[in-house]
Backbone as JSON, one array per atom type, in Angstrom:
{
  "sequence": "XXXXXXXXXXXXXXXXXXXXXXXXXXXXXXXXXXXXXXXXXXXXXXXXXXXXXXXXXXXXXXXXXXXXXXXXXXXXXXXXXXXXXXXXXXXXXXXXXXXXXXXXXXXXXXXXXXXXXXXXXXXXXXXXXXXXXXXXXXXXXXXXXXXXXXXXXXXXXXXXXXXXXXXXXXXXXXXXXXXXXXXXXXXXXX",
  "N": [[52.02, -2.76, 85.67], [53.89, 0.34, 84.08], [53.01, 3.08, 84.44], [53.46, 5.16, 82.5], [56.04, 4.8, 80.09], [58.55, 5.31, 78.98], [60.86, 4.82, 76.3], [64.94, 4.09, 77.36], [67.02, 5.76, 74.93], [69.8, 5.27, 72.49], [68.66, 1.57, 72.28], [70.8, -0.79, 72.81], [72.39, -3.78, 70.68], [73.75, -6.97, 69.83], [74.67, -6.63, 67.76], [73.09, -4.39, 66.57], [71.35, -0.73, 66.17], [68.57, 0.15, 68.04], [66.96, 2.89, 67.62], [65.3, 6.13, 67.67], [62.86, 7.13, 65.22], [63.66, 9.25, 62.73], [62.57, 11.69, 60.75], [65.03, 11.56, 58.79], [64.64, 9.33, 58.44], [63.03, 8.86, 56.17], [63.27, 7.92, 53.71], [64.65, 5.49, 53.23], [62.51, 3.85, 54.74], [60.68, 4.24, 53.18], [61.46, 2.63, 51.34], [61.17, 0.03, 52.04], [58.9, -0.44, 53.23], [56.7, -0.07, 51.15], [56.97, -1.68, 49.31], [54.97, -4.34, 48.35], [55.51, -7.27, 48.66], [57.15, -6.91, 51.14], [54.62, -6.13, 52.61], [52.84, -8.1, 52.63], [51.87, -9.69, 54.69], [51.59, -8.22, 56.92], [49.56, -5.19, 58.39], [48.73, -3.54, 56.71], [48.36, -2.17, 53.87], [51.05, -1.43, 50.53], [52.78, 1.39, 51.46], [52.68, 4.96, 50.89], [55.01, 7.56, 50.38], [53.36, 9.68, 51.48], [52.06, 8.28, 53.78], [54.12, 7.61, 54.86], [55.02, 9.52, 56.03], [53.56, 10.77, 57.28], [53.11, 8.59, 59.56], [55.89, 9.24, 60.59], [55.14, 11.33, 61.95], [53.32, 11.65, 63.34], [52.82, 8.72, 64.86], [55.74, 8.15, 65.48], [56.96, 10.17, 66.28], [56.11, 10.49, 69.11], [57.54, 8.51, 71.06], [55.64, 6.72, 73.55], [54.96, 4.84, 76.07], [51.77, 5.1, 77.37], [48.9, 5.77, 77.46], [45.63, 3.76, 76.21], [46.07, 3.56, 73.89], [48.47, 4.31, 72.81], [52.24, 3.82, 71.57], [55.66, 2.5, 70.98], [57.45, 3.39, 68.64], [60.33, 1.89, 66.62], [63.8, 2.81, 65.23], [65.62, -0.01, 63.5], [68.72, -0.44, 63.04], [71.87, -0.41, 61.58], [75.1, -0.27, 63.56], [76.68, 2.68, 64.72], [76.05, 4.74, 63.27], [75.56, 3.4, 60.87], [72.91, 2.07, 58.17], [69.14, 2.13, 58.2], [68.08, -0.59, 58.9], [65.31, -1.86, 59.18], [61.9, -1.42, 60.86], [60.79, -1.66, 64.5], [58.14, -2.18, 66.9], [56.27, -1.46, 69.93], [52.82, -1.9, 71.34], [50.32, -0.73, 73.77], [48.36, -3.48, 74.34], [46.62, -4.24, 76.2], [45.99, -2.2, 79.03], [44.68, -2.79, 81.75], [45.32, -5.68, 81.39], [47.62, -6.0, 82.01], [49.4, -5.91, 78.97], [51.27, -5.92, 76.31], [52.07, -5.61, 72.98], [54.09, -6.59, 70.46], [56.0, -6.12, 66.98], [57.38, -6.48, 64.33], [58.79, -5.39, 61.63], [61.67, -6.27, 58.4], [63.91, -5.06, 56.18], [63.74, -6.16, 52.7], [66.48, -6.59, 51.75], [67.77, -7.17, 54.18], [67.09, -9.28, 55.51], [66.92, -12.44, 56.59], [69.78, -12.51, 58.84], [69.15, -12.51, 61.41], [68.23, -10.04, 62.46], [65.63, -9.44, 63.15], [64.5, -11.01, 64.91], [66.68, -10.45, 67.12], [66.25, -7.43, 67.4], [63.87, -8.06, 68.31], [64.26, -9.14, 70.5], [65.55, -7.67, 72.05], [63.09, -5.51, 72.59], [61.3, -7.09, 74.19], [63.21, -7.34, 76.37], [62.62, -4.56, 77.23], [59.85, -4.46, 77.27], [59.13, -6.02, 79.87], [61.24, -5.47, 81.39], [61.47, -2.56, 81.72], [58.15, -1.93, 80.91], [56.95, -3.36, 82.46], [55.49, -5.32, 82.08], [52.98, -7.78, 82.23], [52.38, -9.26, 80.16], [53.34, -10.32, 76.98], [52.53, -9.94, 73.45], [52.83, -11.26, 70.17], [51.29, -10.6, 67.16], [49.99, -12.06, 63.92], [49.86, -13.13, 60.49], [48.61, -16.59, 59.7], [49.64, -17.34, 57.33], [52.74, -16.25, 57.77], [55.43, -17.51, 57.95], [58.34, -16.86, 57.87], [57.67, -14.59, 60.49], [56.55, -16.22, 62.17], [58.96, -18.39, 62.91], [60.48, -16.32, 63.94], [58.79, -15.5, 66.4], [59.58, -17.73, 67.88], [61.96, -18.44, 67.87], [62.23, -16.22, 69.73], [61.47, -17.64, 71.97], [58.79, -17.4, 71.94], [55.29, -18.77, 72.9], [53.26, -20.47, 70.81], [49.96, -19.82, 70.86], [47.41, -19.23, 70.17], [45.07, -19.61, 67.29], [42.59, -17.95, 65.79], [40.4, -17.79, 64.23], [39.03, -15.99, 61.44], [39.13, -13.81, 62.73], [39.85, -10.82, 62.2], [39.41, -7.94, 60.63], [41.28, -7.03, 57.51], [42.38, -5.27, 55.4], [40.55, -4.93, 54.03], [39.57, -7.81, 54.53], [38.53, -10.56, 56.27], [40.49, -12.13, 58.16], [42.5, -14.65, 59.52], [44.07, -15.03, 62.6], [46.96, -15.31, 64.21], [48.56, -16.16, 67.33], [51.36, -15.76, 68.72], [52.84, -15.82, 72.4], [54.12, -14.55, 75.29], [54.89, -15.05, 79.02], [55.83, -12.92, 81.59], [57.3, -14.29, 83.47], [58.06, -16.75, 82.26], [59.89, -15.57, 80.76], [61.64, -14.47, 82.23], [63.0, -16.89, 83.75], [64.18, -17.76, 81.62], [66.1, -15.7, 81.16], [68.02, -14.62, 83.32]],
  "CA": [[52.54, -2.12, 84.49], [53.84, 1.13, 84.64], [51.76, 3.98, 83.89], [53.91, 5.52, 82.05], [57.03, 4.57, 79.87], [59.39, 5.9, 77.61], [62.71, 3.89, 76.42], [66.12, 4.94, 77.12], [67.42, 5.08, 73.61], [69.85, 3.63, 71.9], [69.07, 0.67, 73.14], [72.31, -1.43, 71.41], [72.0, -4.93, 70.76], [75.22, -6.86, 69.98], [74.63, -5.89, 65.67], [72.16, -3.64, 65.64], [71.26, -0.15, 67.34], [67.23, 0.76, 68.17], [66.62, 4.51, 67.7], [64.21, 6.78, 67.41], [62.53, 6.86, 63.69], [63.6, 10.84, 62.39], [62.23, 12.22, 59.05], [65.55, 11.66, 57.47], [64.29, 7.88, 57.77], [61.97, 8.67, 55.46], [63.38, 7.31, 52.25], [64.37, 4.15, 53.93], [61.57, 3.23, 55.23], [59.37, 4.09, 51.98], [62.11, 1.89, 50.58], [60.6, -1.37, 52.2], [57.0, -0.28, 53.63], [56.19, 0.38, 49.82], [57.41, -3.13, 48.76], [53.94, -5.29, 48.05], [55.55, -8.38, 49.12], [57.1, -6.43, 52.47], [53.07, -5.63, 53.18], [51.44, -8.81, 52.28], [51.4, -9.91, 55.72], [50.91, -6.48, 57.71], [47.75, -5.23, 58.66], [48.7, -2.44, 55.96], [48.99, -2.22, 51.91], [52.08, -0.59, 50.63], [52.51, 2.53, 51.67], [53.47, 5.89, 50.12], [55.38, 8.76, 50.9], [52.6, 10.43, 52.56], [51.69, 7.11, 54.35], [55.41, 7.31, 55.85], [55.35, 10.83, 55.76], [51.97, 10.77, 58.46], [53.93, 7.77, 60.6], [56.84, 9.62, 61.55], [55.11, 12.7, 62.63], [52.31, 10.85, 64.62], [52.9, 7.65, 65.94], [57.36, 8.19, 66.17], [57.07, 11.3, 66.75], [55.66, 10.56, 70.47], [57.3, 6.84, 71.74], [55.99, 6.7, 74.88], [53.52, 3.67, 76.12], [50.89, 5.68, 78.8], [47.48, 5.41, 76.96], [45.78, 2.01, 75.6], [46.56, 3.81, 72.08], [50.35, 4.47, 72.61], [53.28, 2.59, 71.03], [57.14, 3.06, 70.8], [58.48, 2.81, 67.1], [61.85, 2.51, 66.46], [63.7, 2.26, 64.23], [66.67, -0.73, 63.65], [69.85, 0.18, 62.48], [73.29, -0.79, 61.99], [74.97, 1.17, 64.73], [77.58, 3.86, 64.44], [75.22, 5.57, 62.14], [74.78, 2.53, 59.96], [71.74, 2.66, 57.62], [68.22, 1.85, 58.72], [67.3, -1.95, 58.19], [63.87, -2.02, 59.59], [61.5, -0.73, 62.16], [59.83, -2.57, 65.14], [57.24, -1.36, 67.53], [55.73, -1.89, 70.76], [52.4, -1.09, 71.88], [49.8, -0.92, 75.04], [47.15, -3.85, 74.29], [45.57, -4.13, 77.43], [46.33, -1.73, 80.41], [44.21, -3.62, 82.94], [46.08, -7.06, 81.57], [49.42, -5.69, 81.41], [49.52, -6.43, 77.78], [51.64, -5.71, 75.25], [52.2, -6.15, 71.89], [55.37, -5.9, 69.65], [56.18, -6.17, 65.9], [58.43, -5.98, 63.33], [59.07, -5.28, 60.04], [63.06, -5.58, 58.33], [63.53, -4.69, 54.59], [63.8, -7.44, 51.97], [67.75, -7.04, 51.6], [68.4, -7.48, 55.39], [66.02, -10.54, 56.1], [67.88, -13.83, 57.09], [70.11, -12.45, 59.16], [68.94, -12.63, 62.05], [67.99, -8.68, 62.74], [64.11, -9.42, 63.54], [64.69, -11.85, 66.03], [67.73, -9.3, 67.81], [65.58, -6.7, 67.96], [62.72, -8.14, 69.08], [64.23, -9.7, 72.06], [65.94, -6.05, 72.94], [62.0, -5.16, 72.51], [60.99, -8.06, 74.69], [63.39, -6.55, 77.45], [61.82, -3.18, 77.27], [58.74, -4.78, 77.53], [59.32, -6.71, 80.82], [62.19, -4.66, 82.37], [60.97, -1.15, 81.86], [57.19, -1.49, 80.84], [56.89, -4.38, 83.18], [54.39, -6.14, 81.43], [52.87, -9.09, 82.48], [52.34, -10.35, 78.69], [53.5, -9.78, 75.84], [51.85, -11.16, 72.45], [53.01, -10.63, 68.54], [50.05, -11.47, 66.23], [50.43, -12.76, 62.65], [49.02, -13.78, 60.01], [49.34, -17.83, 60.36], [51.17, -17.68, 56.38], [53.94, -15.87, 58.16], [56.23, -18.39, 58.57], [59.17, -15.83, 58.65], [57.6, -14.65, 61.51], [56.53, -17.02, 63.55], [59.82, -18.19, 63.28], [61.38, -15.51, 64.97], [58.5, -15.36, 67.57], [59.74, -19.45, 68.22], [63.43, -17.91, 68.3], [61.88, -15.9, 71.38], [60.45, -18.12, 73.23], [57.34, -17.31, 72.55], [54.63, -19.96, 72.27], [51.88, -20.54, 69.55], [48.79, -19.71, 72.07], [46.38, -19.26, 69.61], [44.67, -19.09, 65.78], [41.96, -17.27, 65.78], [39.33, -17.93, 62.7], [38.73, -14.69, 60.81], [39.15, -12.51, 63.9], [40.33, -9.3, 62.18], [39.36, -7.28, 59.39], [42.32, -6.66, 57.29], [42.67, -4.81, 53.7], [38.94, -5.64, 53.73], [38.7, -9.4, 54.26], [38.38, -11.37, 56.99], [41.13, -13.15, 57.81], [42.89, -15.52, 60.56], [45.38, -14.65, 63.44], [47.96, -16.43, 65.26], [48.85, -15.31, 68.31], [52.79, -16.11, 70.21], [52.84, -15.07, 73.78], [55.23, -15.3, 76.23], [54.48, -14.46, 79.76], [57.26, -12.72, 82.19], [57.63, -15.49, 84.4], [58.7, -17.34, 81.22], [61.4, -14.28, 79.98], [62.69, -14.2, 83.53], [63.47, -18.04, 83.39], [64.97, -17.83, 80.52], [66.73, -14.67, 81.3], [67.78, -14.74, 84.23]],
  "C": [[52.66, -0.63, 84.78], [52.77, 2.39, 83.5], [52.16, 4.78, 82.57], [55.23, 5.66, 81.26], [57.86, 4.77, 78.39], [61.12, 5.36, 77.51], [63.86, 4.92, 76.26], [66.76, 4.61, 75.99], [69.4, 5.47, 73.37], [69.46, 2.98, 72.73], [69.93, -0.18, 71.92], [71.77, -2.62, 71.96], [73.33, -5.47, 70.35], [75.19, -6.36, 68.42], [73.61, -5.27, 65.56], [72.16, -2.43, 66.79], [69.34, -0.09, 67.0], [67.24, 2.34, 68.85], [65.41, 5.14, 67.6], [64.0, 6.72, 65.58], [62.7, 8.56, 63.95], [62.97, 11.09, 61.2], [63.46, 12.15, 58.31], [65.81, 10.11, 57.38], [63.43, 7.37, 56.58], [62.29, 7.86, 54.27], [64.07, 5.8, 52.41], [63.64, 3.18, 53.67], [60.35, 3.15, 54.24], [59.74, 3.27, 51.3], [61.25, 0.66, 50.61], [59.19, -1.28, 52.78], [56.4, -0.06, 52.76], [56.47, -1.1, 49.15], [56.21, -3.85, 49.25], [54.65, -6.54, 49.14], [56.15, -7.98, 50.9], [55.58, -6.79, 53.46], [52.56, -6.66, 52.77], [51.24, -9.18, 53.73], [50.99, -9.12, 56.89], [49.5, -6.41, 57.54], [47.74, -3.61, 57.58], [49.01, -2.38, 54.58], [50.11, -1.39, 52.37], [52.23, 0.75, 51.0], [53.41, 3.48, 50.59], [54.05, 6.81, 50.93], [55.19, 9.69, 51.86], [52.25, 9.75, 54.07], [53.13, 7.51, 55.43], [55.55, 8.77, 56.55], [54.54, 11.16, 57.54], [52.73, 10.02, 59.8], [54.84, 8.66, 61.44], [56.48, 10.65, 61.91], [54.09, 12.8, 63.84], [52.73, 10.23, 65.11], [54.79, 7.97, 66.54], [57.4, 9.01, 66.89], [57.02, 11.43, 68.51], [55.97, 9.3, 71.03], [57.47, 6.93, 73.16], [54.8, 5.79, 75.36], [52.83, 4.67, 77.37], [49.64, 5.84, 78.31], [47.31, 3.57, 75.81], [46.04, 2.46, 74.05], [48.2, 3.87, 72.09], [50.97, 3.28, 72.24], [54.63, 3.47, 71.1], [57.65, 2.8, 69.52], [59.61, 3.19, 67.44], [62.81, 1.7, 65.46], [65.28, 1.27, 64.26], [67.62, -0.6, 62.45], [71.14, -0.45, 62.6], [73.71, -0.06, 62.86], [76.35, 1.67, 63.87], [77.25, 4.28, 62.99], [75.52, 4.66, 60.88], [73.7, 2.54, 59.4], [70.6, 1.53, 58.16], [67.34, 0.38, 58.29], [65.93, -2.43, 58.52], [63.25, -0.96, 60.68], [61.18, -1.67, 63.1], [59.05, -1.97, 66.3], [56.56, -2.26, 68.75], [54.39, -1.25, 71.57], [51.29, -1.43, 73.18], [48.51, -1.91, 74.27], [46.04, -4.03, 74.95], [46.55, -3.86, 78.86], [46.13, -2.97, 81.37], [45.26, -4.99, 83.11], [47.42, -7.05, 81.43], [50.22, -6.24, 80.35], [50.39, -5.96, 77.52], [51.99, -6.21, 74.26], [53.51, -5.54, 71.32], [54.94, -6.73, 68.34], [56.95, -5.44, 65.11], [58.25, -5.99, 61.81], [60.9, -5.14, 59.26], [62.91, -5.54, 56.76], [64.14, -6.12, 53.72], [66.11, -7.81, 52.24], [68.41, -6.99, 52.88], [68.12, -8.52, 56.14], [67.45, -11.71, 56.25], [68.51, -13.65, 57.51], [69.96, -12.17, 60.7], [68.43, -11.25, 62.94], [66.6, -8.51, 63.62], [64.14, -9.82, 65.15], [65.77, -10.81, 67.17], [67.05, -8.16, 68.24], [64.49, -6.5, 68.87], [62.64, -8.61, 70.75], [65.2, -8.11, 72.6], [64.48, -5.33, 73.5], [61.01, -6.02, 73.68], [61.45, -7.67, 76.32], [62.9, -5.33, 78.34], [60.55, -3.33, 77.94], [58.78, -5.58, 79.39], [60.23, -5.56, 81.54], [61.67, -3.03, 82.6], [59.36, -1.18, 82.37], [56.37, -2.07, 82.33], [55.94, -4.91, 82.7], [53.98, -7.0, 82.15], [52.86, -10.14, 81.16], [52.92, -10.05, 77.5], [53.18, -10.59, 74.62], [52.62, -10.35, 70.84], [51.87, -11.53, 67.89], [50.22, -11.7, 64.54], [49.84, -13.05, 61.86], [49.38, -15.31, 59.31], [49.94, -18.43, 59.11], [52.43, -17.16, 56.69], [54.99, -16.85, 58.64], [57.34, -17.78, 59.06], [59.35, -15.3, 60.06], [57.52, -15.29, 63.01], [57.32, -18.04, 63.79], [60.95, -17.68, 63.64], [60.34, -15.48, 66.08], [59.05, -16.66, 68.29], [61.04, -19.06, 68.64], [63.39, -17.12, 69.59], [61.92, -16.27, 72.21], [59.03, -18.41, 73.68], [56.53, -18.67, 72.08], [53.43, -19.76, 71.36], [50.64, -20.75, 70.76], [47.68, -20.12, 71.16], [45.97, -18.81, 67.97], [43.16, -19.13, 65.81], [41.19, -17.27, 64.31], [38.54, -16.31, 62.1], [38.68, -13.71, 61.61], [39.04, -11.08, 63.49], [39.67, -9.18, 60.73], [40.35, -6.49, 58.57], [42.67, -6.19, 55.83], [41.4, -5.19, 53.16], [38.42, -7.39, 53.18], [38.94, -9.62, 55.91], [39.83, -12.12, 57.19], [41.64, -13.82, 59.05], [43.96, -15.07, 61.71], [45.81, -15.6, 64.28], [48.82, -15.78, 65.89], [50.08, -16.25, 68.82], [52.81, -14.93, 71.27], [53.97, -15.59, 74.37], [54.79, -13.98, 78.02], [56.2, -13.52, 80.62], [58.18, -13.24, 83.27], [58.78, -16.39, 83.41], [60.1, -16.51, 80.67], [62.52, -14.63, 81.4], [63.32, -15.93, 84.08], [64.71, -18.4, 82.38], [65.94, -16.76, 79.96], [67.07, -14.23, 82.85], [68.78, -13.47, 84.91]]
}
């Protein structure tokens, strides 16, 4: 894995572009990261203003994977300055195991169209072609059906559910892990 990696952006997909997240995503993104039912499955209540406000000046602000804390947000977009239908993010879970993790989020009135899934396998590339990963995992919580059918639209496989693993909005609760290794991407991408 490399030590150090920062995406060449856009990266275009065939309907969507992945950009950097700016501050004049802000009202966007408070649009649908403030939406209850957005956040029931996140590892985050709704957020506010400040909440989004904090995001893009920390974590966007810097997408570059080279510590086990780093991540790349970015944000997904129609392209030719189309407006901002989600974010999705990728970050370092384990150096040593050449982890990584991705996840998405798209806003209620862009869902079913297949945007999650598009991005995530542009995100999936990144991850393998650039970061070089050896793994890459999205974790869940195992009512996400949404999700974990787009991690199934991947490729990825249902590895594991995990009995109260995490502490999340202060409970306990379950995770379900899809992996896909890069043996498997490069098979199936050839």
């Amino acid at each position: 894995m490399r030590e150090s990696t920062t995406p060449r952006l856009p990266i275009r997909t065939r309907r969507l572009e992945l950009r950097r997240l700016v501050p004049e995503d802000r009202d966007a993104m408070l649009g649908y990261r403030s939406d209850p039912e957005t956040c029931r499955y996140l590892p985050f209540e709704p957020q506010t203003a400040d909440d989004v406000d904090r995001f893009l000046t920390t974590r966007a602000a810097r997408p570059v994977l080279d510590s086990p804390d780093s991540s790349v947000p970015l944000g997904v977009a129609l392209p030719h300055g189309g407006p901002l239908v989600g974010d999705v993010i990728v970050f370092v879970r384990s150096r040593p195991d050449e982890c990584v993790e991705l996840g998405w989020i798209i806003a209620a009135e862009h869902r079913g169209q297949g945007y999650a899934a598009e991005a995530a396998e542009a995100l999936l590339a990144f991850a393998f072609d650039e970061v070089q990963a050896h793994r890459v995992v999205a974790r869940m919580d195992p009512g996400n059906a949404a999700s974990a059918s787009v991690a199934e639209r991947l490729g990825m496989r249902r590895e594991a559910l995990l009995i109260e693993a995490e502490r999340i909005k202060g409970e306990w609760v379950d995770t379900l892990y899809y992996v896909l290794l890069e043996r498997e991407w490069r098979a199936s991408h050839p």
